[in-house]
C-alpha positions as CSV (number, residue, x, y, z in Angstrom):
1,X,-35.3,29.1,14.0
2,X,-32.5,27.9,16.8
3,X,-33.4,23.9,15.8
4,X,-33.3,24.7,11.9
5,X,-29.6,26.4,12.7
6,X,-28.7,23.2,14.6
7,X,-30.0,20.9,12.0
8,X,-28.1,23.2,9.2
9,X,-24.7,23.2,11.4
10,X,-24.5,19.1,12.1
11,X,-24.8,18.8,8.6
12,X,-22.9,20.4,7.7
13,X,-20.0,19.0,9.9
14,X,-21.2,15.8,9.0
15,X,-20.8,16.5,5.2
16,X,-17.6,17.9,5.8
17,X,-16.2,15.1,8.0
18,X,-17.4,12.5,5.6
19,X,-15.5,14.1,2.8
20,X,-12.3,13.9,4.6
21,X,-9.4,11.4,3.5
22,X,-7.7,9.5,6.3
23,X,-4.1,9.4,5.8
24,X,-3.8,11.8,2.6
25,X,-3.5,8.8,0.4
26,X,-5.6,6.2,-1.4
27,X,-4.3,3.4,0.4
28,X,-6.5,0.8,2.5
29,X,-6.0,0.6,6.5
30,X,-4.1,-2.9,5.7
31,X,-1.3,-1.5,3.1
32,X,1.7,0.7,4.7
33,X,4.9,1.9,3.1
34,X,8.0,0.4,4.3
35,X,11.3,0.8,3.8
36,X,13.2,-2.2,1.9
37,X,15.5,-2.8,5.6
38,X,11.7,-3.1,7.3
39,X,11.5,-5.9,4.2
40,X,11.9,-9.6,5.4
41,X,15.0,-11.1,4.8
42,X,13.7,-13.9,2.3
43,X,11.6,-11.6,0.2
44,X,14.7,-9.4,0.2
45,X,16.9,-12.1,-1.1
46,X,13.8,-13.1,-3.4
47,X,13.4,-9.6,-5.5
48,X,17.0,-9.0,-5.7
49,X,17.6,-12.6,-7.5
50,X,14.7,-11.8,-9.9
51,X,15.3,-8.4,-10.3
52,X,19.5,-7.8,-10.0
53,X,20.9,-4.3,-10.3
54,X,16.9,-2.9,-9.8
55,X,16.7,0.2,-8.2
56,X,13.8,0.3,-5.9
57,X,11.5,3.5,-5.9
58,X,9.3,1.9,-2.9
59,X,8.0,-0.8,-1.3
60,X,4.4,-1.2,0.1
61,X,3.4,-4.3,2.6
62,X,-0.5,-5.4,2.1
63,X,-1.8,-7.5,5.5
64,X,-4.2,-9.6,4.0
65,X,-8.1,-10.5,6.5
66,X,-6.6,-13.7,6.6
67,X,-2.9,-12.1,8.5
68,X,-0.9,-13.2,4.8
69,X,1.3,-10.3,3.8
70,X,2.6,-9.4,0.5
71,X,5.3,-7.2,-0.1
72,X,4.5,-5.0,-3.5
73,X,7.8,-3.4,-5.4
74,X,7.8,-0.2,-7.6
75,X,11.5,-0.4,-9.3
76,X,13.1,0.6,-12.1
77,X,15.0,-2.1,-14.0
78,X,16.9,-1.8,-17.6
79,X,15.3,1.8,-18.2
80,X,11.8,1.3,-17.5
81,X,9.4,1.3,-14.2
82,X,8.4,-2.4,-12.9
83,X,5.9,-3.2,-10.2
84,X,5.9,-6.8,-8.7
85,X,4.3,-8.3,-5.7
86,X,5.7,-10.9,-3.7
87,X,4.4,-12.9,-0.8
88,X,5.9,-13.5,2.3
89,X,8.1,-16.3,1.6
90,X,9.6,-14.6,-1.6
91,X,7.0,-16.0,-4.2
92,X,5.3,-14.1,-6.7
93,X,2.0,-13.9,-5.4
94,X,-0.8,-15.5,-7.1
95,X,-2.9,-12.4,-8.0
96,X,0.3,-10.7,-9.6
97,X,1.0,-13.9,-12.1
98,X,0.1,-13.2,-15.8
């Protein structure tokens, strides 16, 4: 009776710990919110000549396996909500092109 208790009790801890959600978000371990001073100075320069008068809602930087970093922008510009993702030299980055 004790061992079937045991059994019961690990898991359950283990079905509860598995259903937990590091962080509270659905972001990966490689993406972070940042604020747009925490922003590099040429992506800065970058987004605000693409995107002038763009009121920026957030930023989020994405660290690529390979250490590359893009720098993903929710604004809103003319009235409506934009997204764009630059990469760290202030390029559009190549999975964001249409």
């Amino acid at each position: 009776m004790k061992k079937s208790l045991l059994v019961l009790g690990v898991a359950g801890l283990l079905a509860v710990g598995g259903c937990q959600n590091k962080g509270g978000d659905d972001r990966d371990d490689n993406e972070m919110m940042i604020s747009m001073s925490e922003v590099p100075p040429a992506v800065q320069a970058s987004f605000e000549k693409m995107h002038p008068n763009a009121t920026v809602k957030e930023v989020e930087k994405e660290t690529h396996a390979d250490g590359t970093m893009h720098f993903e922008f929710e604004f809103m510009q003319d009235g409506k909500s934009r997204e764009v993702e630059l990469d760290q030299s202030g390029a559009v980055a190549a999975e964001d092109k249409d």
